[in-house]
mmCIF file of the C-alpha atoms, coordinates in Angstrom:
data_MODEL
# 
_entry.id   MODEL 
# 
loop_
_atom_site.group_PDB 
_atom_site.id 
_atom_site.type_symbol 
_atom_site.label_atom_id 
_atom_site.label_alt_id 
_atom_site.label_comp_id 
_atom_site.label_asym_id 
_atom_site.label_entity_id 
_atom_site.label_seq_id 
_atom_site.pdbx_PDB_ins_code 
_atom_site.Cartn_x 
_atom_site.Cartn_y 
_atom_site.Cartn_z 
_atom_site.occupancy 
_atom_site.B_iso_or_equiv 
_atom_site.pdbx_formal_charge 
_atom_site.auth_seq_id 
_atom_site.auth_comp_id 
_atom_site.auth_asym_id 
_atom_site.auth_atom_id 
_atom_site.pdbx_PDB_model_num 
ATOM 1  C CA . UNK A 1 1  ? 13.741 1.704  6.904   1.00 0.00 ? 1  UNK A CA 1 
ATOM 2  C CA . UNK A 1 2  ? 17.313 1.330  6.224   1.00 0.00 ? 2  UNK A CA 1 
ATOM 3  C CA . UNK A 1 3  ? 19.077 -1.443 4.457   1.00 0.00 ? 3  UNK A CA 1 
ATOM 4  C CA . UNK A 1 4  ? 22.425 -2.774 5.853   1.00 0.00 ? 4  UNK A CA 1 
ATOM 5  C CA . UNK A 1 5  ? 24.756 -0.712 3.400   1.00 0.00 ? 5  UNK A CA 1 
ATOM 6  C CA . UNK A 1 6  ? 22.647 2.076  4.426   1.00 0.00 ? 6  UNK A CA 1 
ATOM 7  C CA . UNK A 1 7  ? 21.820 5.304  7.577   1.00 0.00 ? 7  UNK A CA 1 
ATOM 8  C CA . UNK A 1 8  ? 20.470 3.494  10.334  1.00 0.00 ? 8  UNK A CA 1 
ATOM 9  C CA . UNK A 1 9  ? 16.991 5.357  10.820  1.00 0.00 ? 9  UNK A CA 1 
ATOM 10 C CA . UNK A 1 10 ? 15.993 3.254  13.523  1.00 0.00 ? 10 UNK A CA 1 
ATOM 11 C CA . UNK A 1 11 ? 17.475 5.427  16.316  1.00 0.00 ? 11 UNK A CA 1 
ATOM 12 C CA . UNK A 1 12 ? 15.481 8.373  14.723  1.00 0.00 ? 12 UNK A CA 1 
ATOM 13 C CA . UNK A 1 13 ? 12.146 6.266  14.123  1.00 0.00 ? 13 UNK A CA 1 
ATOM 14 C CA . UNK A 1 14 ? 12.415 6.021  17.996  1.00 0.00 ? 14 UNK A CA 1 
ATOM 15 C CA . UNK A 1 15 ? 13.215 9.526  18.732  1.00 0.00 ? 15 UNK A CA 1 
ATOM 16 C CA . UNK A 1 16 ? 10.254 11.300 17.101  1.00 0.00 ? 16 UNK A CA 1 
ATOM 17 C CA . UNK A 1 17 ? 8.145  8.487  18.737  1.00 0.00 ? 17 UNK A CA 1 
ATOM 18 C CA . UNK A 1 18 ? 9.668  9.473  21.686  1.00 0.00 ? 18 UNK A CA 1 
ATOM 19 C CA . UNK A 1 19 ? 8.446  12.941 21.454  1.00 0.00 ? 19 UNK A CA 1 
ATOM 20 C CA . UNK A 1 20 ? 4.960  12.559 19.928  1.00 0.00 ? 20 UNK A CA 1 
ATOM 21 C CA . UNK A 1 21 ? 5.506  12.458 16.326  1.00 0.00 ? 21 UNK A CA 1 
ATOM 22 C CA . UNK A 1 22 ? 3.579  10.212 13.948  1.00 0.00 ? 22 UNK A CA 1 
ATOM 23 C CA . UNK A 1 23 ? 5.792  7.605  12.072  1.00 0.00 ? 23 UNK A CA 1 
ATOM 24 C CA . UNK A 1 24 ? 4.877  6.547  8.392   1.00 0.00 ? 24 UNK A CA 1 
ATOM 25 C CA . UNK A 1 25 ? 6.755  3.725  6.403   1.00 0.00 ? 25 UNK A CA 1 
ATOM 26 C CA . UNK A 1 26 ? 6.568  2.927  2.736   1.00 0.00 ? 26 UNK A CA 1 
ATOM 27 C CA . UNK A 1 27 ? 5.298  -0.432 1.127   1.00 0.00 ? 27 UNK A CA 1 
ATOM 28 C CA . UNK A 1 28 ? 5.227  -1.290 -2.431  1.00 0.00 ? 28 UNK A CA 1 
ATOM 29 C CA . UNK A 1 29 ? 2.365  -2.396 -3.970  1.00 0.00 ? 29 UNK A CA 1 
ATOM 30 C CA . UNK A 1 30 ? 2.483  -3.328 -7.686  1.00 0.00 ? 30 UNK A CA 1 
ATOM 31 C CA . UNK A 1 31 ? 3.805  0.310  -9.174  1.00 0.00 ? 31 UNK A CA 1 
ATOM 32 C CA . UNK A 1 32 ? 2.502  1.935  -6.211  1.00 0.00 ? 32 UNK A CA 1 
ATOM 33 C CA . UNK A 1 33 ? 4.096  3.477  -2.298  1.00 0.00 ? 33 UNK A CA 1 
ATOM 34 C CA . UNK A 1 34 ? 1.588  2.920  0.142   1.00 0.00 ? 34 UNK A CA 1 
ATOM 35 C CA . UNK A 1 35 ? 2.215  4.721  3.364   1.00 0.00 ? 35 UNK A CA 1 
ATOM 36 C CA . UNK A 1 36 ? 1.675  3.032  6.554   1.00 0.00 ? 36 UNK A CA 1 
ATOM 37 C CA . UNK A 1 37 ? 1.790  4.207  10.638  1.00 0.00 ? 37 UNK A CA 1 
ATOM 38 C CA . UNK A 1 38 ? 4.783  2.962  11.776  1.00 0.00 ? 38 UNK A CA 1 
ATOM 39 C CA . UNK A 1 39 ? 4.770  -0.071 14.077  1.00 0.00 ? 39 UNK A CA 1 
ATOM 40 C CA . UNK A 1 40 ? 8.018  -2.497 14.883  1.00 0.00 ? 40 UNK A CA 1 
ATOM 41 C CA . UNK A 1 41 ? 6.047  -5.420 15.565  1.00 0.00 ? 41 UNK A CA 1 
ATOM 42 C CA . UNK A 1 42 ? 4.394  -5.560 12.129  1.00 0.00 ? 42 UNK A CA 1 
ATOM 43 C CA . UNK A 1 43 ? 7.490  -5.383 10.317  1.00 0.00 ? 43 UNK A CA 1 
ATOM 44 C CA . UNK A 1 44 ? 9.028  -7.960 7.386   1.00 0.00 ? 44 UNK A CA 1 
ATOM 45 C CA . UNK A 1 45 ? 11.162 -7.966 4.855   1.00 0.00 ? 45 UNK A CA 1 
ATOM 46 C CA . UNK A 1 46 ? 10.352 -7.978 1.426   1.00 0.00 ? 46 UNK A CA 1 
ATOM 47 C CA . UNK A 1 47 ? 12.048 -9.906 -1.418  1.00 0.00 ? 47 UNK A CA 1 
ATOM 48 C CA . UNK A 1 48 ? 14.689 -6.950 -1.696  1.00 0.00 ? 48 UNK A CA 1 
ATOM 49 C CA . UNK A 1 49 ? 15.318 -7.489 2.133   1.00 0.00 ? 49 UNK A CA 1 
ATOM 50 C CA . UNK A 1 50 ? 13.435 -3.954 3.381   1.00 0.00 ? 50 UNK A CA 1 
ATOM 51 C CA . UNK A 1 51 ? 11.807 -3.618 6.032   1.00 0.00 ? 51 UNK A CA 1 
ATOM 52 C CA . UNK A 1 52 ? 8.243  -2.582 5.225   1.00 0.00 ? 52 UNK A CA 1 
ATOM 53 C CA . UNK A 1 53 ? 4.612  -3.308 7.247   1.00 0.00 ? 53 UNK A CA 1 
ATOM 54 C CA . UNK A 1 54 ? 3.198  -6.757 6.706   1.00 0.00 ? 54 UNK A CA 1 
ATOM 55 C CA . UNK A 1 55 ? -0.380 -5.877 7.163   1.00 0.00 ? 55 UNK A CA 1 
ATOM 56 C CA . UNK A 1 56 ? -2.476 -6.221 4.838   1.00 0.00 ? 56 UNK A CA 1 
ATOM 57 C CA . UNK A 1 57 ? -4.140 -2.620 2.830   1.00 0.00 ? 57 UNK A CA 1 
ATOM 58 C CA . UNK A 1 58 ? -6.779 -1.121 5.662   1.00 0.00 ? 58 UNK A CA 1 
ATOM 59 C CA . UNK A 1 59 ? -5.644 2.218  6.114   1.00 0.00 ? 59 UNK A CA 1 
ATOM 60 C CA . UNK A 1 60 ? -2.862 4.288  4.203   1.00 0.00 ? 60 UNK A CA 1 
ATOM 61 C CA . UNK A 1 61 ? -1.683 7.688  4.685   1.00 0.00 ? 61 UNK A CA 1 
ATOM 62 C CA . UNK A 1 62 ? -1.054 10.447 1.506   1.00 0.00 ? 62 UNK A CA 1 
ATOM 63 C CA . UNK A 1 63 ? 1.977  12.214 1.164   1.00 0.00 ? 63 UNK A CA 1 
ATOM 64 C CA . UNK A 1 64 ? 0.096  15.829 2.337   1.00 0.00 ? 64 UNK A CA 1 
ATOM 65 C CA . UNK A 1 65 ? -0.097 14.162 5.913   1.00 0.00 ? 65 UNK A CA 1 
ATOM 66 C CA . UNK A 1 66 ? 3.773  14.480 6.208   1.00 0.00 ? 66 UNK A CA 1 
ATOM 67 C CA . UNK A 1 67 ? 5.767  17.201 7.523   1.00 0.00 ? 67 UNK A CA 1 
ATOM 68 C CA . UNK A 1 68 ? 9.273  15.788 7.417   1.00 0.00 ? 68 UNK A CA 1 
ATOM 69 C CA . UNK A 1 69 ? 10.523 12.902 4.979   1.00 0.00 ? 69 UNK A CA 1 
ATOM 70 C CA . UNK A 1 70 ? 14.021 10.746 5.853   1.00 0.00 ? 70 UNK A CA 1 
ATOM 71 C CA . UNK A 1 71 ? 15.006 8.877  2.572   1.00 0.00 ? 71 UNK A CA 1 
ATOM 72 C CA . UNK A 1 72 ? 17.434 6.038  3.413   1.00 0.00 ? 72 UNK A CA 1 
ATOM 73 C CA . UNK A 1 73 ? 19.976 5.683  0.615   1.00 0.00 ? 73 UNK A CA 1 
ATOM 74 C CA . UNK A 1 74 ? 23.417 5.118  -0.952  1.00 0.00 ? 74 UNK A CA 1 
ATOM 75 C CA . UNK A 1 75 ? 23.427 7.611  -3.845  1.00 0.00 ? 75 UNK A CA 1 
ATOM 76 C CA . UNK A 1 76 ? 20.784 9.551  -5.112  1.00 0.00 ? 76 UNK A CA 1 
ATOM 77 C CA . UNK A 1 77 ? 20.903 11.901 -8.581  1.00 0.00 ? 77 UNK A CA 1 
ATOM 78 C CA . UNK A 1 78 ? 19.162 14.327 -10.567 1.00 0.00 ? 78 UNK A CA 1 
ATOM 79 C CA . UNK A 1 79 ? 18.714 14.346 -14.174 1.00 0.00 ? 79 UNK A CA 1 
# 
């Protein structure tokens, strides 16, 4: 999810949705991104102020399950 200075992915969250598509969001976890399914009612924001999934670790998802990635961002480099 998006933070304020940041795309809005909201509107496309809802779109795939919309059409079927399985959402995944990111939480950190020590040095770790664990992937969860997507769901607006178990949302908060972390001490950086993203949105990521409050529940606790049950079920995560690896990055082979994904066919399309949207990375919210401001600037982004490669070295």
């Amino acid at each position: 999810m998006g933070m304020e200075n940041e795309l809005n992915t909201q509107p496309i969250v809802d779109m795939a949705i919309k059409v079927g598509k399985k959402v995944f969001i990111p939480r950190v976890s020590k040095k770790d991104l664990l992937w969860f399914d997507y769901s607006k009612d178990r949302l908060s924001r972390s001490n950086f102020g993203i949105l990521e999934p409050n529940q606790e670790v049950n079920f995560t998802h690896s990055l082979n399950e994904f066919d399309l990635m949207i990375v919210p961002g401001v600037t982004f480099y490669t070295r």
